[in-house]
C-alpha positions in Angstrom: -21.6 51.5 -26.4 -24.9 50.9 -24.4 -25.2 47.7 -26.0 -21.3 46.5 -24.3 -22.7 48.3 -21.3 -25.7 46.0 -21.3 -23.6 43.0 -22.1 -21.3 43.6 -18.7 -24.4 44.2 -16.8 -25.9 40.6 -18.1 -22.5 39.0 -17.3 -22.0 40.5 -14.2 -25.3 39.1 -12.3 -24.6 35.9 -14.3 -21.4 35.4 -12.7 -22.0 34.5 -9.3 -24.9 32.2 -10.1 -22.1 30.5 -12.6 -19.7 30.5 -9.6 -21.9 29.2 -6.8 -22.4 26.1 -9.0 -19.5 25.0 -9.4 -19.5 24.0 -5.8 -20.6 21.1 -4.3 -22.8 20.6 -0.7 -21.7 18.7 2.0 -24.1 18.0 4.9 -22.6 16.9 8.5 -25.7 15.9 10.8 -27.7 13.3 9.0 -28.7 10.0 10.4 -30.0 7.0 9.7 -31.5 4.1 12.6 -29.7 1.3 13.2 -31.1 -1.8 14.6 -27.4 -3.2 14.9 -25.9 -0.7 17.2 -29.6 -0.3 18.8 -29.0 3.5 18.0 -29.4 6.0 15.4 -26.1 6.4 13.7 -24.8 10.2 12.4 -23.3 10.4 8.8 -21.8 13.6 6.9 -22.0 13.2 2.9 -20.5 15.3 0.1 -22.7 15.4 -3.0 -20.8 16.6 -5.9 -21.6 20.3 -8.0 -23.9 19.3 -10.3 -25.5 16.3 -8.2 -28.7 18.4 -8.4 -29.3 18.9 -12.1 -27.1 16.1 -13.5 -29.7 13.2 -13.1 -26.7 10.8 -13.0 -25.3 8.0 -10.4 -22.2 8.9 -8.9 -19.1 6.6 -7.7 -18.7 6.5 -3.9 -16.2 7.4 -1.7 -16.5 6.0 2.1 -14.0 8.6 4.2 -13.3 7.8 7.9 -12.4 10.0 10.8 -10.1 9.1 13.3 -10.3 8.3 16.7 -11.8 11.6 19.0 -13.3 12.5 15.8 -17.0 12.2 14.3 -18.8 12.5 11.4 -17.6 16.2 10.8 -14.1 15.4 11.2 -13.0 15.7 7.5 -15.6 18.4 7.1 -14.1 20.8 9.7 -10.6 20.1 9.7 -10.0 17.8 6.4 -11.9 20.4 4.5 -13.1 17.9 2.4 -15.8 20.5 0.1 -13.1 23.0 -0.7 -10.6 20.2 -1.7 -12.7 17.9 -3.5 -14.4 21.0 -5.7 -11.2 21.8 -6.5 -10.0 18.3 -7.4 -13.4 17.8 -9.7 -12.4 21.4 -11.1 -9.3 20.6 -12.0 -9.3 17.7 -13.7 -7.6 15.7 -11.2 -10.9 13.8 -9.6 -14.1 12.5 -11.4 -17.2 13.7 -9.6 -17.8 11.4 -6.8 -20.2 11.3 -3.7 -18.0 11.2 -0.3 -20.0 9.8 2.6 -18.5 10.0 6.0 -19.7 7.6 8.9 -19.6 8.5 12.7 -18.1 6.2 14.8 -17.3 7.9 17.9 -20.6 7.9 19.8 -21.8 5.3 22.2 -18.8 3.4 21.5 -15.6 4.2 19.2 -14.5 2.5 16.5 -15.1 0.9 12.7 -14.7 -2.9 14.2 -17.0 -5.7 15.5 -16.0 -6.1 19.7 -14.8 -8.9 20.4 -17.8 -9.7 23.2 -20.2 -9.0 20.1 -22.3 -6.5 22.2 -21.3 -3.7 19.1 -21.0 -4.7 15.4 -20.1 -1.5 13.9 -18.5 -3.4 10.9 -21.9 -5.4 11.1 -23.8 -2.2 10.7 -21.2 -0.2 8.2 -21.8 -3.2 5.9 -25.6 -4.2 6.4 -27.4 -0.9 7.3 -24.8 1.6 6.1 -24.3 1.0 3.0 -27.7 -0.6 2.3 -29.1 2.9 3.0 -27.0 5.2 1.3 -27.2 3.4 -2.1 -31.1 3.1 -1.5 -31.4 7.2 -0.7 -28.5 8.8 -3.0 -27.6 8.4 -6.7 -24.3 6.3 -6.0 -23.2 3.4 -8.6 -23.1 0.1 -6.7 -20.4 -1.8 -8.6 -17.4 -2.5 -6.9 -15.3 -0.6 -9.7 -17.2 2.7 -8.6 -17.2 2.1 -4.4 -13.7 2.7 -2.7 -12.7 3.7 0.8 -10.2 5.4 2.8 -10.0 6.7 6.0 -6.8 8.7 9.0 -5.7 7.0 11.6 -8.7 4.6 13.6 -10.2 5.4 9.9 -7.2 4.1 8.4 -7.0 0.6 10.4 -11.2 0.1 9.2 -10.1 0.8 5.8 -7.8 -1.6 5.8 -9.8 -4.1 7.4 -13.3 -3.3 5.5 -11.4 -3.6 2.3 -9.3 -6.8 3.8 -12.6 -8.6 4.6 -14.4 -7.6 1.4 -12.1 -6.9 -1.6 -15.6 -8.2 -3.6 -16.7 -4.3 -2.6 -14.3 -1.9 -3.4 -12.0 -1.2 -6.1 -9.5 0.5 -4.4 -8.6 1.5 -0.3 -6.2 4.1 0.6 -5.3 3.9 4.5 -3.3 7.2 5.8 -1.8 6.9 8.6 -3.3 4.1 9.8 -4.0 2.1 13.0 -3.3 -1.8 12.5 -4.8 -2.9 15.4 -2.5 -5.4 17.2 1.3 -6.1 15.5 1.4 -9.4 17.4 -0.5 -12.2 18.7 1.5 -11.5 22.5 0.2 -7.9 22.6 -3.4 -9.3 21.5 -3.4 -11.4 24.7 -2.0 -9.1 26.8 -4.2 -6.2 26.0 -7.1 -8.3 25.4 -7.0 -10.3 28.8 -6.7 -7.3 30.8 -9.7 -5.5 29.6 -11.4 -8.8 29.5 -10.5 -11.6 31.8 -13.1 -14.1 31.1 -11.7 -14.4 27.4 -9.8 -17.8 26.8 -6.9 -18.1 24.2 -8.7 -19.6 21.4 -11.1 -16.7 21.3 -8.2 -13.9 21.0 -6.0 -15.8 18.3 -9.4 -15.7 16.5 -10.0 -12.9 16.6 -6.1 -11.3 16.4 -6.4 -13.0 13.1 -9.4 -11.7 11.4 -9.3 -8.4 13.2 -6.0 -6.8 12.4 -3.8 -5.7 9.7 -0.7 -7.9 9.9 -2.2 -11.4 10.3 -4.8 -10.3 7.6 -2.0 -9.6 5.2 0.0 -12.3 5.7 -3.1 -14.8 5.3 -4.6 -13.5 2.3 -5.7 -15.9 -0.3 -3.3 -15.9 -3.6 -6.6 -14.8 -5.5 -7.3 -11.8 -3.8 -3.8 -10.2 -4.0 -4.7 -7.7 -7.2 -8.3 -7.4 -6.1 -7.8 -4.0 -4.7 -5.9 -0.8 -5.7 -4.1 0.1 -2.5 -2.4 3.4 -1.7 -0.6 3.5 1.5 0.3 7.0 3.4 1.9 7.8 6.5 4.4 10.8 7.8 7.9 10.1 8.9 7.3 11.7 12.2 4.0 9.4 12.8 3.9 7.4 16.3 2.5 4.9 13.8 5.2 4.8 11.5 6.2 1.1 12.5 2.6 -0.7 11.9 2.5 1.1 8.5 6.0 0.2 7.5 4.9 -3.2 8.8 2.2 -3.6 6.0 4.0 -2.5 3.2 6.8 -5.3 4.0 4.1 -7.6 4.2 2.5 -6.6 1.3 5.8 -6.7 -0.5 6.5 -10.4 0.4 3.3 -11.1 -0.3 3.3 -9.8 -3.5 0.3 -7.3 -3.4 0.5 -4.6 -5.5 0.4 -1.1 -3.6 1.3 2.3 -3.3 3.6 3.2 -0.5 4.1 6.6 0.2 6.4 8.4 2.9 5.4 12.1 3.3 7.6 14.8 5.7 5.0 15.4 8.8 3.4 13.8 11.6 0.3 12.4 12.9 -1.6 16.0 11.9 -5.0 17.4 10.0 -2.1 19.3 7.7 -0.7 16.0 6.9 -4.3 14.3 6.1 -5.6 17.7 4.2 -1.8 17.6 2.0 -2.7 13.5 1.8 -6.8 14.1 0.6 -6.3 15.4 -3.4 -3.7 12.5 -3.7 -6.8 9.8 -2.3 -9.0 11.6 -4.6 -6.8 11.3 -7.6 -6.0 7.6 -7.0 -9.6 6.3 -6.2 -10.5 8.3 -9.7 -8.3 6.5 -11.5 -10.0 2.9 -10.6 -13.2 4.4 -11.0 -12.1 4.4 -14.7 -12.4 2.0 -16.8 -8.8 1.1 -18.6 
């Protein structure tokens, strides 16, 4: 009897320290300098449960916040440690590294201006990036680098993985924001918050800046080059631009998910939307 009773005791002290690591860390208010944005630039990253004792390299994840967001966005609200340990503890995603950029200080957004006065793109892809893979055990292959992102996160998901499909292996936009849906709203909007611009300058960058014209202009060789999964609520205000790009995609001929969820424009729809993201960029992490 006293040796069960000493057998429970063992177990029971044992059982927390088995418990607590089983979760991963996340930390929300890291930063790196950036010479691009002439600023230093705040980052959140997940590191996976045994990223401490494994020794490993880990695939990537790059998550984006939406616009009025930061950094801690899927943190707070996407609850991005609780879901993801759960995913890895499951079975349903491999263990990955998650980093999450800020772009809503100094100036917001995941795109290069159009005056060139702030590159964010310039610095996601040339000081970003760079860093990350230089200070964390991430794998830098294509097959094991993917990105998605809500909203504002969702329209530079599209575009980062639009302008580099060399880079990531798959990109799942929710609920994205395609930038302009025509070349007539690109002038309108453009002119007004910058009258000096001439025509040639806009249709330029209309057409290597946003969704639609990306899509439709893609080169026949890149059309499998990324895994694409595609989500957005049937009560989202950006229903239409989403729709949009899966039409475009199916004329096209580029193979993608499409997926049309009951909700709006909400964290509950993006928190519902985060174990399915985590699941799909798994599965091209894979080898097949």
């Amino acid at each position: 009897m006293k040796k069960i009773f000493n057998i429970i005791v063992i177990l029971f002290f044992l059982y927390p320290l088995t418990s607590s690591a089983q979760s991963g860390k996340v930390y929300d208010n890291l930063s790196l300098p950036s010479k691009i944005l002439k600023s230093d630039r705040k980052f959140a990253i997940y590191l996976p449960p045994d990223y401490e004792t494994s020794g490993r390299s880990y695939p990537v994840l790059y998550l984006l916040h939406g616009a009025g967001d930061d950094q801690t966005g899927w943190v707070q609200f996407g609850e991005v440690l609780n879901i993801t340990d759960k995913a890895i503890a499951n079975g349903t995603s491999t263990a990955m590294i998650i980093v999450m950029p800020d772009a809503n200080t100094g100036r917001r957004g995941y795109f290069n201006d159009i005056k060139g006065d702030w590159n964010y793109e310039d610095f996601f892809f040339k000081e970003l990036m760079p860093f990350v893979e230089k200070k964390y055990r991430v794998k830098t292959d294509k097959r094991s680098r993917a990105i998605a992102g809500l909203s504002m996160g969702g329209g530079g998901t599209f575009v980062y993985a639009l302008h580099h499909p060399e880079l990531f292996s798959s990109a799942c936009p929710l609920s994205a924001y395609l930038g302009f849906l025509s070349l007539t709203d690109a002038q309108n909007a453009l002119k007004k918050a910058n009258p000096g611009l001439d025509d040639a300058t806009i249709t330029n960058y209309y057409n290597t800046q946003n969704v639609l014209p990306l899509l439709n202009n893609m080169p026949d060789t890149e059309k499998k080059a990324v895994n694409w999964y595609i989500d957005c609520g049937d009560d989202d205000f950006l229903y239409e631009g989403n729709s949009l790009a899966h039409i475009a995609m199916r004329k096209k001929e580029i193979p993608h998910e499409f997926r049309i969820r009951n909700g709006g424009h909400n964290w509950t729809y993006w928190r519902e939307s985060l174990p399915n993201v985590l699941a799909f960029v798994s599965d091209s992490f894979h080898q097949h």
